[in-house]
N, CA, C and O atoms as CSV, one atom per row, in Angstrom:
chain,resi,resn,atom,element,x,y,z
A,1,UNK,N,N,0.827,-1.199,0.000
A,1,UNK,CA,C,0.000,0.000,0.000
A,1,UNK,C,C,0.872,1.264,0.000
A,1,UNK,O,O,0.691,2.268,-0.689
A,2,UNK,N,N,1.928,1.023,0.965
A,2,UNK,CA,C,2.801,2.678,0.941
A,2,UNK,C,C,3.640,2.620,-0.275
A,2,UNK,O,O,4.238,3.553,-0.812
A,3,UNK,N,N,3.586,1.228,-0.667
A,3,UNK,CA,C,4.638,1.913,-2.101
A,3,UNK,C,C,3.780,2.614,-3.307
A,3,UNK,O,O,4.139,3.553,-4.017
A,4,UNK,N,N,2.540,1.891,-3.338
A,4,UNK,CA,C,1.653,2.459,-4.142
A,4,UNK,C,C,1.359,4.005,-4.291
A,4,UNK,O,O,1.218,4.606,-5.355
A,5,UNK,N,N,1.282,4.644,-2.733
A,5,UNK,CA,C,1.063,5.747,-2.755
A,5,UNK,C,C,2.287,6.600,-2.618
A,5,UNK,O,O,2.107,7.805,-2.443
A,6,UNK,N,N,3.842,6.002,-2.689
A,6,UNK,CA,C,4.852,6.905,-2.589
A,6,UNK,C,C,5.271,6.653,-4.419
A,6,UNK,O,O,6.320,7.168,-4.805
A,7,UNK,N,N,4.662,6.096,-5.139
A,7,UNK,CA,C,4.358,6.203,-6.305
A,7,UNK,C,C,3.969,7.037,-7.277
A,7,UNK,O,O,4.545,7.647,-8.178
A,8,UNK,N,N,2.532,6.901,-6.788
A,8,UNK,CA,C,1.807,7.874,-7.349
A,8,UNK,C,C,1.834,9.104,-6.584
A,8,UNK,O,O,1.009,9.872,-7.080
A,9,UNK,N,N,2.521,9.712,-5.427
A,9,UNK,CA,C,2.903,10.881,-5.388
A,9,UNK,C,C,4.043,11.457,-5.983
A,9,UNK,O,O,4.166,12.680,-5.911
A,10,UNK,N,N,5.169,10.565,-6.744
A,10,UNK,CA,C,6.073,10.790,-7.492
A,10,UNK,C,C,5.933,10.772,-8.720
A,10,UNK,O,O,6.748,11.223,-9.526
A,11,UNK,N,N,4.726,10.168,-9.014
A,11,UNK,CA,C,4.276,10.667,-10.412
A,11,UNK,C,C,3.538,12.082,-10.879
A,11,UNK,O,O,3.646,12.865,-11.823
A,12,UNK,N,N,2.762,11.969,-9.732
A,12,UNK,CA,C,2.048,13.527,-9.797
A,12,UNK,C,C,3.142,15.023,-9.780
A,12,UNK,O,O,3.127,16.115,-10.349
A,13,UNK,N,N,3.882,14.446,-8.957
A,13,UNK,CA,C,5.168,15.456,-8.691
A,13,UNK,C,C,6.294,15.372,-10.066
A,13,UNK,O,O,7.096,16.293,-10.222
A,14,UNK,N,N,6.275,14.607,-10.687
A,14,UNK,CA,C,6.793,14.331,-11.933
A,14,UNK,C,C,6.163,15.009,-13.392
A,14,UNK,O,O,6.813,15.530,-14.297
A,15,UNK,N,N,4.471,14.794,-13.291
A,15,UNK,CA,C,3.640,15.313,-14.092
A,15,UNK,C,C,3.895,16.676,-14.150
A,15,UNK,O,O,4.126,17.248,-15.216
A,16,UNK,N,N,3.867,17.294,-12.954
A,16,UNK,CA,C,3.551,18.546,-12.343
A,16,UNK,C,C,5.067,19.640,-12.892
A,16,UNK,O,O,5.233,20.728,-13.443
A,17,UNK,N,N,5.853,18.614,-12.370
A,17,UNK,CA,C,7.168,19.471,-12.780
A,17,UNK,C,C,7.027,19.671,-14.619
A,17,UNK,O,O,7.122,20.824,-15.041
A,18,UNK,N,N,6.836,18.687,-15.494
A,18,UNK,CA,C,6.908,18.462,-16.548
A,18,UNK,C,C,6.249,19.511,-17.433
A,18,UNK,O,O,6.481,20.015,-18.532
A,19,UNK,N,N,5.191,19.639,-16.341
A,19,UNK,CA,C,4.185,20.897,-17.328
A,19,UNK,C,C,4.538,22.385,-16.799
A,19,UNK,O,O,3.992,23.442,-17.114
A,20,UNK,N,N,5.634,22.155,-15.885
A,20,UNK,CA,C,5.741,23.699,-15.690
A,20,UNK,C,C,7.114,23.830,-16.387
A,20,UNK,O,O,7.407,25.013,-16.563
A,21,UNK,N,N,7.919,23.069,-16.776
A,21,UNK,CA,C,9.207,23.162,-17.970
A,21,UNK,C,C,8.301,23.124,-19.176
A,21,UNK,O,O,8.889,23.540,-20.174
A,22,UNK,N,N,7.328,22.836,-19.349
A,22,UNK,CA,C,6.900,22.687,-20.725
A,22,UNK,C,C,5.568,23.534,-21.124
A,22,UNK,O,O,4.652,23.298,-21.911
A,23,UNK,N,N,5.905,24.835,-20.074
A,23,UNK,CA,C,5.274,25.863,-20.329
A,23,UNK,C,C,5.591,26.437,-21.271
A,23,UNK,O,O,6.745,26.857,-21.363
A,24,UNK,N,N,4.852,26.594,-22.068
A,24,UNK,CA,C,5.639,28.596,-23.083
A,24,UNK,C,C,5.264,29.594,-22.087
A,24,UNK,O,O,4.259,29.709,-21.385
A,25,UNK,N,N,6.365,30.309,-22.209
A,25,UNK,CA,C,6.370,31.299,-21.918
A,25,UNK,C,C,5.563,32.742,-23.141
A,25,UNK,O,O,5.975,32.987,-24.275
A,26,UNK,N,N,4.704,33.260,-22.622
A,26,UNK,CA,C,3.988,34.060,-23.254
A,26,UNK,C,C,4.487,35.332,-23.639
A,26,UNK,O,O,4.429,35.665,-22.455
A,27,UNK,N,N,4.939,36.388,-24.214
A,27,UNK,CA,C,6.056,37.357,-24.703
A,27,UNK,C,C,4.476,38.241,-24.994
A,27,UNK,O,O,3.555,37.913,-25.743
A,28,UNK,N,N,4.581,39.254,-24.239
A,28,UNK,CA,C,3.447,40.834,-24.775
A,28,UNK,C,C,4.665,42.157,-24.887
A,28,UNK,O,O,5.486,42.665,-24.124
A,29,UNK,N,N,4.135,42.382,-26.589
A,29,UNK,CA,C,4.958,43.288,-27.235
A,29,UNK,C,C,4.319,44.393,-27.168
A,29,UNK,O,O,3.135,44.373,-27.506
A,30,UNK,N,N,5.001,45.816,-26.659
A,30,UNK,CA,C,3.552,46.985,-26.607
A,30,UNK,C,C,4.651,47.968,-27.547
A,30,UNK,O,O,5.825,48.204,-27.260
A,31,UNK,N,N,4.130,48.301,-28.369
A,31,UNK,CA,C,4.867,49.861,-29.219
A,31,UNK,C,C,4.246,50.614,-29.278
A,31,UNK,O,O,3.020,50.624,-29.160
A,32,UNK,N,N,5.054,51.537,-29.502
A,32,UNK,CA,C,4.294,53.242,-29.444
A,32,UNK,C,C,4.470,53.815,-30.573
A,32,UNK,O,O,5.550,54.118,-31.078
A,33,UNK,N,N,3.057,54.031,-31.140
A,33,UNK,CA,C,2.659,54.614,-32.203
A,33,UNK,C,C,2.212,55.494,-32.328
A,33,UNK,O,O,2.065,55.927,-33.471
A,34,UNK,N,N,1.764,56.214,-31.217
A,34,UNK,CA,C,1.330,57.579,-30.824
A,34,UNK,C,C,1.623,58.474,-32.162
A,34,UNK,O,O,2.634,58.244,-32.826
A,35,UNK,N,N,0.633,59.582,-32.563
A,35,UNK,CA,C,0.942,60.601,-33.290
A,35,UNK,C,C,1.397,61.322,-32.701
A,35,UNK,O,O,1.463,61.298,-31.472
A,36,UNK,N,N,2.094,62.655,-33.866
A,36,UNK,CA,C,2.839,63.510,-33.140
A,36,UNK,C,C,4.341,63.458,-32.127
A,36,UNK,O,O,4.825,64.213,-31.284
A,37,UNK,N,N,4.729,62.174,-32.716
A,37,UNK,CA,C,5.894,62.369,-32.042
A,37,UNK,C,C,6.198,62.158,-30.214
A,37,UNK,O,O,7.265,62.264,-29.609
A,38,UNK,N,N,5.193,61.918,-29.831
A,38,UNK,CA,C,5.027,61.641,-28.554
A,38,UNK,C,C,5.603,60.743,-27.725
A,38,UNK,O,O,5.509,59.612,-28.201
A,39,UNK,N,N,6.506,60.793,-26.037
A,39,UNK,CA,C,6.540,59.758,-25.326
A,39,UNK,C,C,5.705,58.846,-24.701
A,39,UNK,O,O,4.939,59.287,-23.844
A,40,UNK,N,N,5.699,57.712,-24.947
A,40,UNK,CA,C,4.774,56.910,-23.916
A,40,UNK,C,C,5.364,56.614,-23.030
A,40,UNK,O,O,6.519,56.203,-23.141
A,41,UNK,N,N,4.711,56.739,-21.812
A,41,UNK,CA,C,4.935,56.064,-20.489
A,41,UNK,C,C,3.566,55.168,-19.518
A,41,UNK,O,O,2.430,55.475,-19.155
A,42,UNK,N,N,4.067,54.478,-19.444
A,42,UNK,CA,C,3.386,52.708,-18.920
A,42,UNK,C,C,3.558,52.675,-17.880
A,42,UNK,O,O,4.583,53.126,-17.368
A,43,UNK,N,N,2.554,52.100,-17.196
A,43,UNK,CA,C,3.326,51.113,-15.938
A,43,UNK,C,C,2.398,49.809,-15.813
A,43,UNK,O,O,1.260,50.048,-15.409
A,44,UNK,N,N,2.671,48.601,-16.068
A,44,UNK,CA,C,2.063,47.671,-16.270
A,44,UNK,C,C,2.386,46.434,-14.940
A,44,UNK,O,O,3.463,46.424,-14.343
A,45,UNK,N,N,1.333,45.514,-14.655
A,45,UNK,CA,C,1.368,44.958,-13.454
A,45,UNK,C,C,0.472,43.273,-13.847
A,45,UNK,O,O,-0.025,42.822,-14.879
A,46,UNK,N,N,0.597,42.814,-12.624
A,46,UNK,CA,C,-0.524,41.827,-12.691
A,46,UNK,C,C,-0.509,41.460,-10.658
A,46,UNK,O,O,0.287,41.757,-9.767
A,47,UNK,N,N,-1.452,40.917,-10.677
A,47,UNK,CA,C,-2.247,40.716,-9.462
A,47,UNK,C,C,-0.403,40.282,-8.072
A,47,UNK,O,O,-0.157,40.577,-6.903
A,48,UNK,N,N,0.302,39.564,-9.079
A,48,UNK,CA,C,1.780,38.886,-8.526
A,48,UNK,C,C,3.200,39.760,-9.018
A,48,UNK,O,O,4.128,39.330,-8.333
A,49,UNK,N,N,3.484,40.386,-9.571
A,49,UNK,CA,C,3.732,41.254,-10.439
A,49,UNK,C,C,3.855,42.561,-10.791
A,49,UNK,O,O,2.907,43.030,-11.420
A,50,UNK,N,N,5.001,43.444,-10.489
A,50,UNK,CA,C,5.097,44.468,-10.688
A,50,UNK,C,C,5.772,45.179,-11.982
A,50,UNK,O,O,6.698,45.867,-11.553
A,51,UNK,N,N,5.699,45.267,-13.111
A,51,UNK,CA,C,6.554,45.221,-14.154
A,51,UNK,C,C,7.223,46.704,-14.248
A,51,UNK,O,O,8.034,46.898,-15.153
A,52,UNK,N,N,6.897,47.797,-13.308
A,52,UNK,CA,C,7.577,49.081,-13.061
A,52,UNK,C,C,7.235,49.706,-14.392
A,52,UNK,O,O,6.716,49.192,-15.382
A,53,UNK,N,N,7.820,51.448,-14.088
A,53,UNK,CA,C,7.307,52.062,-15.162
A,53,UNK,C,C,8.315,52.078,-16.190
A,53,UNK,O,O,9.477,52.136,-15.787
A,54,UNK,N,N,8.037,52.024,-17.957
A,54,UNK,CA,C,8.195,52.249,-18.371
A,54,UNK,C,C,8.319,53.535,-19.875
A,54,UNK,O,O,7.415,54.336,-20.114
A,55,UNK,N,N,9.185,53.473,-20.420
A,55,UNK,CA,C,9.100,54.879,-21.352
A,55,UNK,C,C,9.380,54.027,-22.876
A,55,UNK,O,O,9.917,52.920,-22.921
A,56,UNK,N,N,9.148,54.394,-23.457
A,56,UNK,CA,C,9.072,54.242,-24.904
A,56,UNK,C,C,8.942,55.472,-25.673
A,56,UNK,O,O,7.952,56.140,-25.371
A,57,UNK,N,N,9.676,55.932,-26.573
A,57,UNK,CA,C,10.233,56.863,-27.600
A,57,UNK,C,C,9.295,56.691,-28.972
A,57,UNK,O,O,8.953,55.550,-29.284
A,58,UNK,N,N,8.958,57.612,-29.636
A,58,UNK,CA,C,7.671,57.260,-31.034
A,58,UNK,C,C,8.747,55.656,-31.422
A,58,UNK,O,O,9.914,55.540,-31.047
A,59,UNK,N,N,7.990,54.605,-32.217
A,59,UNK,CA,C,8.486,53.738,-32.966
A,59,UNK,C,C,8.949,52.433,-31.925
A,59,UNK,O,O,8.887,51.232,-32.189
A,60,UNK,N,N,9.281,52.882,-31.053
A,60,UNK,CA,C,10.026,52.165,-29.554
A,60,UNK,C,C,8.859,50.596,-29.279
A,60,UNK,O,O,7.726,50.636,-29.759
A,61,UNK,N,N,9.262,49.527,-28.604
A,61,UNK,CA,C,8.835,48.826,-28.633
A,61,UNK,C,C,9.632,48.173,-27.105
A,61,UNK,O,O,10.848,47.993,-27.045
A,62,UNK,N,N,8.868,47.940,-26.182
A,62,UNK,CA,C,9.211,46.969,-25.082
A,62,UNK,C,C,8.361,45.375,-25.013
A,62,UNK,O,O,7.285,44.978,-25.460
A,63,UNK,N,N,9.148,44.925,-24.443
A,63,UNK,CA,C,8.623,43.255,-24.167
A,63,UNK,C,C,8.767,42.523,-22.873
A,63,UNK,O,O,9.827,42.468,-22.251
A,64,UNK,N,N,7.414,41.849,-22.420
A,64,UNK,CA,C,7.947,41.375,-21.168
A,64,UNK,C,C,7.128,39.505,-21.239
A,64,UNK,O,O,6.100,39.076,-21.761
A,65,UNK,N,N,7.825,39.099,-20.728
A,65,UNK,CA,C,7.157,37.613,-20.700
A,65,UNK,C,C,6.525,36.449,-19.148
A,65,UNK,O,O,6.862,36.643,-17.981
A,66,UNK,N,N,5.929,35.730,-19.454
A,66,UNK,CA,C,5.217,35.440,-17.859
A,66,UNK,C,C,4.969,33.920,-18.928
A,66,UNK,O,O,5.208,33.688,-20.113
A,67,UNK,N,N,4.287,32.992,-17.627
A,67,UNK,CA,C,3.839,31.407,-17.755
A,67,UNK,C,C,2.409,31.914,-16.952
A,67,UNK,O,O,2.213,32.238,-15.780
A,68,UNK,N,N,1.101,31.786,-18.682
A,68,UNK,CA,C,-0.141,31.782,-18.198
A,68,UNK,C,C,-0.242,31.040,-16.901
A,68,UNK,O,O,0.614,30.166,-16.765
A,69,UNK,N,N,-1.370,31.235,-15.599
A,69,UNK,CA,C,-1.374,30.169,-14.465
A,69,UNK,C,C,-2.373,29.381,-14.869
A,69,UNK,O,O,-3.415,29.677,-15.454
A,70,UNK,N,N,-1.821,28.001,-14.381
A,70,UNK,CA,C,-2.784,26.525,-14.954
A,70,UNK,C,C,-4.493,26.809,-14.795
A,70,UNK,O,O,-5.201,26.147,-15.554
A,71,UNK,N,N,-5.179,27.762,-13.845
A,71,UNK,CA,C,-6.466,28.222,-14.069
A,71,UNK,C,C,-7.038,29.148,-15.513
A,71,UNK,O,O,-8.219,29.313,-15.817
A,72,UNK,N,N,-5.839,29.667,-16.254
A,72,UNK,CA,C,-6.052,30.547,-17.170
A,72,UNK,C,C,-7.050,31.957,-16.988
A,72,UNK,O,O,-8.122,32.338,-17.459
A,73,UNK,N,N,-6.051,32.475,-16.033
A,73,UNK,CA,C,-7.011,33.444,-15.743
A,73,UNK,C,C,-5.787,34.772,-15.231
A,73,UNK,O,O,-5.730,35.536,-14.268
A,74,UNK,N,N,-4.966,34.541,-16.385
A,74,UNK,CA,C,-3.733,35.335,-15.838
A,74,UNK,C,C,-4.401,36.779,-16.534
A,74,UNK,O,O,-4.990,36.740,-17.615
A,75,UNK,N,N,-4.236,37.918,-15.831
A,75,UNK,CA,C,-4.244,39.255,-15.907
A,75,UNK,C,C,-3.233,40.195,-16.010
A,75,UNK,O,O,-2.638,40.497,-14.976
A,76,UNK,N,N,-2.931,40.703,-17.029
A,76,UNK,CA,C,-1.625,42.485,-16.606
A,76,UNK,C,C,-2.816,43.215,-17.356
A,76,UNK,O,O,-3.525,42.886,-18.307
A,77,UNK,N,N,-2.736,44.568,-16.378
A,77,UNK,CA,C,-3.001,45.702,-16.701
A,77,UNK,C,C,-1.571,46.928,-16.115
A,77,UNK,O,O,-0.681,46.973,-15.266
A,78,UNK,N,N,-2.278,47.963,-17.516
A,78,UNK,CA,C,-1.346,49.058,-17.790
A,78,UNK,C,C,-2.144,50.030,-17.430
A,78,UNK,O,O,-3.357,50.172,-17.585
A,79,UNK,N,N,-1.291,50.736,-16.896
A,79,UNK,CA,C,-1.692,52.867,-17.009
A,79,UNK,C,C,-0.809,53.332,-17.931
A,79,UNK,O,O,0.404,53.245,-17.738
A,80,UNK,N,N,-1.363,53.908,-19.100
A,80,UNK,CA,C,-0.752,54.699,-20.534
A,80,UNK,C,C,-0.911,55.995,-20.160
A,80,UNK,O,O,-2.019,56.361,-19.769
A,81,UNK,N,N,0.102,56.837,-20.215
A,81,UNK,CA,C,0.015,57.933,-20.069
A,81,UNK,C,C,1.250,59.015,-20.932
A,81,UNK,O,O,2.427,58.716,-21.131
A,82,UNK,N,N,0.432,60.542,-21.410
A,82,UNK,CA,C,1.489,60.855,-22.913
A,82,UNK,C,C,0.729,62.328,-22.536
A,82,UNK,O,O,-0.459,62.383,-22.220
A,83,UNK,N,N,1.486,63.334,-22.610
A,83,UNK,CA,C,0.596,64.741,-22.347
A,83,UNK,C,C,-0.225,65.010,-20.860
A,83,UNK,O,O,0.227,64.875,-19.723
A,84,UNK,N,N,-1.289,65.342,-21.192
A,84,UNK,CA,C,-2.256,65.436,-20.514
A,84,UNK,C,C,-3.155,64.284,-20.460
A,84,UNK,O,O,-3.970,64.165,-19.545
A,85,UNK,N,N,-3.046,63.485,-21.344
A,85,UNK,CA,C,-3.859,61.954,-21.284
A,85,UNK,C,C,-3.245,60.695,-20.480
A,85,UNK,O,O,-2.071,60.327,-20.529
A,86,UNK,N,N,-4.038,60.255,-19.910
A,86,UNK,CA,C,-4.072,58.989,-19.054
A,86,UNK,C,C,-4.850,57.886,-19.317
A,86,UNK,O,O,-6.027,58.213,-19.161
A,87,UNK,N,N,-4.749,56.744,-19.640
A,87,UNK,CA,C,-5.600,56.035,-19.613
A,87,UNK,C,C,-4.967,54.586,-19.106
A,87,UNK,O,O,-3.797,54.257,-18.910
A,88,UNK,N,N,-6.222,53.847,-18.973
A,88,UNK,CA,C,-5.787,52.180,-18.613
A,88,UNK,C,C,-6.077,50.912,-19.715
A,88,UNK,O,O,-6.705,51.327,-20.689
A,89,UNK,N,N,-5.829,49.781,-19.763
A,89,UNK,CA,C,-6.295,49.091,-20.317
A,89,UNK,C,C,-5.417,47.676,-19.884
A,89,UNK,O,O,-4.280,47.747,-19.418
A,90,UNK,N,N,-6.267,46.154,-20.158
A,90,UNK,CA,C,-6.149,45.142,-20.036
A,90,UNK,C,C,-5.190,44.469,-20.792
A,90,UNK,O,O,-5.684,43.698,-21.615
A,91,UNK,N,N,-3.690,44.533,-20.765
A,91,UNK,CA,C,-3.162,44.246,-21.767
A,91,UNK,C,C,-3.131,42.435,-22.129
A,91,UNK,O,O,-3.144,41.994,-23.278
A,92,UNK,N,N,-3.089,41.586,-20.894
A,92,UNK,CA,C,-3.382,40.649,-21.564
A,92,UNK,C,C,-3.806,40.110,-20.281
A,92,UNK,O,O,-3.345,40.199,-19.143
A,93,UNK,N,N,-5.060,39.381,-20.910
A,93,UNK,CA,C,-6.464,38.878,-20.154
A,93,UNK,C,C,-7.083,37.427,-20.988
A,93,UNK,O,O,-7.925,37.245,-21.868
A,94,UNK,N,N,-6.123,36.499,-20.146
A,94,UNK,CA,C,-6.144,35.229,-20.571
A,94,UNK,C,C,-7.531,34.557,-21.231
A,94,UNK,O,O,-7.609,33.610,-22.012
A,95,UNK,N,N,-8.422,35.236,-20.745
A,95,UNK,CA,C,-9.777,34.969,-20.864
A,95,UNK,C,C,-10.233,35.248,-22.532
A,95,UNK,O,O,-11.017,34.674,-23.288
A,96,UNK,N,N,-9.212,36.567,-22.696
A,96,UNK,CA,C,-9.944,37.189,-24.283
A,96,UNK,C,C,-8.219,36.617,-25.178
A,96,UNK,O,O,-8.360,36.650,-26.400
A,97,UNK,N,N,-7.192,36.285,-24.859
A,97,UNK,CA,C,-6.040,36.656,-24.964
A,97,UNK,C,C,-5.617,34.767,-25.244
A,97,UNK,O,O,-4.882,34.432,-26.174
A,98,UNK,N,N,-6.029,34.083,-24.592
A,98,UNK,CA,C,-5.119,32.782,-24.669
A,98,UNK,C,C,-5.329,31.663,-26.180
A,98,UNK,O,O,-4.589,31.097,-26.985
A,99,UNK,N,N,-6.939,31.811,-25.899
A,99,UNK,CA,C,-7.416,30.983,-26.952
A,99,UNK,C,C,-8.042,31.526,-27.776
A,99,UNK,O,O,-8.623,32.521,-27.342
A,100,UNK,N,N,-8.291,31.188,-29.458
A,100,UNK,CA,C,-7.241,30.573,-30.080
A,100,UNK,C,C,-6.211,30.854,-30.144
A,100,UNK,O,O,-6.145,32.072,-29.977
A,101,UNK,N,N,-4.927,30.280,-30.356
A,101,UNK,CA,C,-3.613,30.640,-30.311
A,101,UNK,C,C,-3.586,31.555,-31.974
A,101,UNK,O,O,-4.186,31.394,-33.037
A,102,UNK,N,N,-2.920,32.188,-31.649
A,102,UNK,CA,C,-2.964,33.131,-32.896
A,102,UNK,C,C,-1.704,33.179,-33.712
A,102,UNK,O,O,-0.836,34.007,-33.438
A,103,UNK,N,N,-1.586,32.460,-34.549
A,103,UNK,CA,C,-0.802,32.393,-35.424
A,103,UNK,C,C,0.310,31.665,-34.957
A,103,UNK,O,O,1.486,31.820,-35.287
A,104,UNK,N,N,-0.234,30.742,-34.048
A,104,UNK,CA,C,0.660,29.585,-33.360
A,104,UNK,C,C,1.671,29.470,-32.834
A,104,UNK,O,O,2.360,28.452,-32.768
A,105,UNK,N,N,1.930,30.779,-32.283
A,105,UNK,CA,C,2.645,31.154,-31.056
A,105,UNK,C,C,2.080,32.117,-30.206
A,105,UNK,O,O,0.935,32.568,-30.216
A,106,UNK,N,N,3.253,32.438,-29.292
A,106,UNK,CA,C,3.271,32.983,-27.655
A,106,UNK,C,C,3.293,34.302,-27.696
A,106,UNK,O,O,3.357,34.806,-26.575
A,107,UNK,N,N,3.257,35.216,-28.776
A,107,UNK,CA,C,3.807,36.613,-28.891
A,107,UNK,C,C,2.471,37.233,-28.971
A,107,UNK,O,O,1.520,36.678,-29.521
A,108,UNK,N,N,2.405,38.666,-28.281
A,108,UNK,CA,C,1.051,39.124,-28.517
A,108,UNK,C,C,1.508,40.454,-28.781
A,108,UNK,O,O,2.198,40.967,-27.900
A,109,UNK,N,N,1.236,41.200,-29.939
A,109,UNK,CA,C,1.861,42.430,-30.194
A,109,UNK,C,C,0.587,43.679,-30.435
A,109,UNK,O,O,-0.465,43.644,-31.074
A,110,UNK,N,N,1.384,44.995,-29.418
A,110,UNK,CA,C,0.211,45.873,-29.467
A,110,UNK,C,C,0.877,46.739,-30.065
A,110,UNK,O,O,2.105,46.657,-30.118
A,111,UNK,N,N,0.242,47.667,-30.592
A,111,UNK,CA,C,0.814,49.116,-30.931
A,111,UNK,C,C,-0.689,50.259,-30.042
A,111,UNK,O,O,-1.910,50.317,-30.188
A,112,UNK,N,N,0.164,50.860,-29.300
A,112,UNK,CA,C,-0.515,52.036,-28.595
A,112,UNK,C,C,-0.834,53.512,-29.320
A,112,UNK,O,O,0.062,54.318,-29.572
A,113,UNK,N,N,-2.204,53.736,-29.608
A,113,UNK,CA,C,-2.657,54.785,-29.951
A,113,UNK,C,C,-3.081,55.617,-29.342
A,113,UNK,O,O,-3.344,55.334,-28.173
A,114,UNK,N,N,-3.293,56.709,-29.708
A,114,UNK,CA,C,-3.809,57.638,-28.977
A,114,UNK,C,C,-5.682,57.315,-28.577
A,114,UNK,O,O,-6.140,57.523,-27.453
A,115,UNK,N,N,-6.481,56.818,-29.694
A,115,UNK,CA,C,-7.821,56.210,-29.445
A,115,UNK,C,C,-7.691,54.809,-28.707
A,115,UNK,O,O,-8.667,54.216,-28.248
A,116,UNK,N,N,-6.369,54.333,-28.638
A,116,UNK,CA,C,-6.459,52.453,-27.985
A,116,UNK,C,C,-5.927,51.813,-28.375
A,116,UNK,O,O,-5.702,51.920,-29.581
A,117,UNK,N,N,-5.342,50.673,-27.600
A,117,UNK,CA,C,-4.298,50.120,-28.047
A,117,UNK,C,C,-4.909,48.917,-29.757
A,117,UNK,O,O,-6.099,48.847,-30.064
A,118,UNK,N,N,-4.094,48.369,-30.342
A,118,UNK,CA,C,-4.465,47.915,-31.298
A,118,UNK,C,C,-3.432,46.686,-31.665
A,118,UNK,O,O,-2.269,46.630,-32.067
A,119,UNK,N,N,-4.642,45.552,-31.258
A,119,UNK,CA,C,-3.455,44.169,-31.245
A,119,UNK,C,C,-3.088,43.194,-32.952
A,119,UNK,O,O,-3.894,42.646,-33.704
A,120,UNK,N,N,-2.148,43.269,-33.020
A,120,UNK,CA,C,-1.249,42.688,-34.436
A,120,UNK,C,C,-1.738,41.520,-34.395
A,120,UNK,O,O,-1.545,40.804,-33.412
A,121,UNK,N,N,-2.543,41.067,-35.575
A,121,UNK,CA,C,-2.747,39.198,-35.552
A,121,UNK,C,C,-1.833,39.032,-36.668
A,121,UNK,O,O,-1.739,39.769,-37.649
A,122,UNK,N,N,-1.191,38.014,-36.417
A,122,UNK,CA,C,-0.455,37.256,-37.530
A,122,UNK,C,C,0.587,38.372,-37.778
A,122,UNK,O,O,0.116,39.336,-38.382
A,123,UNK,N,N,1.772,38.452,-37.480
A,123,UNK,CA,C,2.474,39.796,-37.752
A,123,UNK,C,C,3.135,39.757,-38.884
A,123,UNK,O,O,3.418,40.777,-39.513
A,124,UNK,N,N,3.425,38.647,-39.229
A,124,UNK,CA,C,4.074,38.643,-41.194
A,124,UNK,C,C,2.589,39.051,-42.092
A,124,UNK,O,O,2.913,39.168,-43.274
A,125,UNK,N,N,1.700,39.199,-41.983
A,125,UNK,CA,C,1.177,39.786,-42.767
A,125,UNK,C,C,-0.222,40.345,-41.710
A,125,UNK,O,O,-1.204,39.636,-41.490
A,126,UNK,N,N,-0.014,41.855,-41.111
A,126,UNK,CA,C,-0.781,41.927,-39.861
A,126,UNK,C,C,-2.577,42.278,-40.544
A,126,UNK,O,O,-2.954,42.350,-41.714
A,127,UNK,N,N,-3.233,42.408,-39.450
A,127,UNK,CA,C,-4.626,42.541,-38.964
A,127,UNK,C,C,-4.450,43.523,-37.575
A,127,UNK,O,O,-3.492,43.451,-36.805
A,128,UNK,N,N,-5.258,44.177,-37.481
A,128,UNK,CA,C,-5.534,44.923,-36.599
A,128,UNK,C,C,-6.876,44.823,-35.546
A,128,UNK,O,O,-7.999,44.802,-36.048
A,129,UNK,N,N,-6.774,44.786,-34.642
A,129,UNK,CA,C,-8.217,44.420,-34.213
A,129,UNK,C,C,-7.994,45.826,-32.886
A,129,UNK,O,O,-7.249,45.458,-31.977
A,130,UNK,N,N,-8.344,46.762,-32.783
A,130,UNK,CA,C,-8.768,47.890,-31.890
A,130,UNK,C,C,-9.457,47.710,-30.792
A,130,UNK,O,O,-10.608,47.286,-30.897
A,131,UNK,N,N,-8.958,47.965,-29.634
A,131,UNK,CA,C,-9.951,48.246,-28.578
A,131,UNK,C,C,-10.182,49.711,-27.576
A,131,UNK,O,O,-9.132,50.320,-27.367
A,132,UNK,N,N,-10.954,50.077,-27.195
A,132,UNK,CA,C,-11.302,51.239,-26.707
A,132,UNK,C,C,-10.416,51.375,-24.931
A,132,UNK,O,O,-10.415,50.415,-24.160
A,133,UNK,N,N,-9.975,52.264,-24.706
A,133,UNK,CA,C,-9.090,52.448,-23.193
A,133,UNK,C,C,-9.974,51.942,-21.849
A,133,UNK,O,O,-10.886,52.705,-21.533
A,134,UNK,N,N,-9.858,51.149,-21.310
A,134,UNK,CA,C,-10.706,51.084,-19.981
A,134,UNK,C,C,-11.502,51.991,-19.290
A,134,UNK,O,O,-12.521,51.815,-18.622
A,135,UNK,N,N,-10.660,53.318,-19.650
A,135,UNK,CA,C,-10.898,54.522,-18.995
A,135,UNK,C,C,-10.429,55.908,-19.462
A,135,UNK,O,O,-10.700,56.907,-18.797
């Protein structure tokens, strides 16, 4: 009986390790496209997670990467801010963000506008899909 169960707790612990090496790691690309020549500045987070503020220059492009959590319900949100404008938005929200895999990888690429950010499908030959600022 105890070998059985010092078994199958070494299998589970085996399983377990296996799928967390055989995570992808998820890569969110944000650029700044802003008109006018403008700085962006970010500060992006998630519930575990502090990703600090960042700056980006017109054209500029930062990247940061994370392992969705096995519930799929991983969250970062950003504060965008350029001038006198502020806004927020959901940059990646496992819920709208994981499935389908899009173009069969881990990379999720935004370009930041002044109306909202606007996510790249398929980036060798892109699509645009727009969304409005949280706030």
């Amino acid at each position: 009986m105890m070998h059985h169960l010092l078994l199958t707790f070494l299998s589970l612990l085996l399983f377990s390790f296996t799928i967390t090496l055989c995570a992808a790691k998820t890569k969110v690309h944000i650029k700044n496209t802003l008109e006018g020549g403008q700085v962006l500045n970010f500060h992006c987070k998630s519930k575990n997670d502090d990703l600090g503020v960042q700056l980006l220059h017109p054209g500029e492009e930062w990247m940061f990467r994370f392992t969705v959590n096995i519930w799929e319900t991983t969250l970062y949100f950003c504060r965008f801010w350029w001038g006198a404008e502020s806004h927020w938005f959901d940059i990646y929200k496992a819920s709208r963000d994981k499935w389908p895999p899009v173009c069969y990888d881990d990379n999720k690429y935004w370009e930041v506008k002044q109306s909202g950010p606007c996510f790249i499908r398929c980036f060798a030959s892109p699509h645009q899909t727009c969304y409005p600022w949280n706030s």
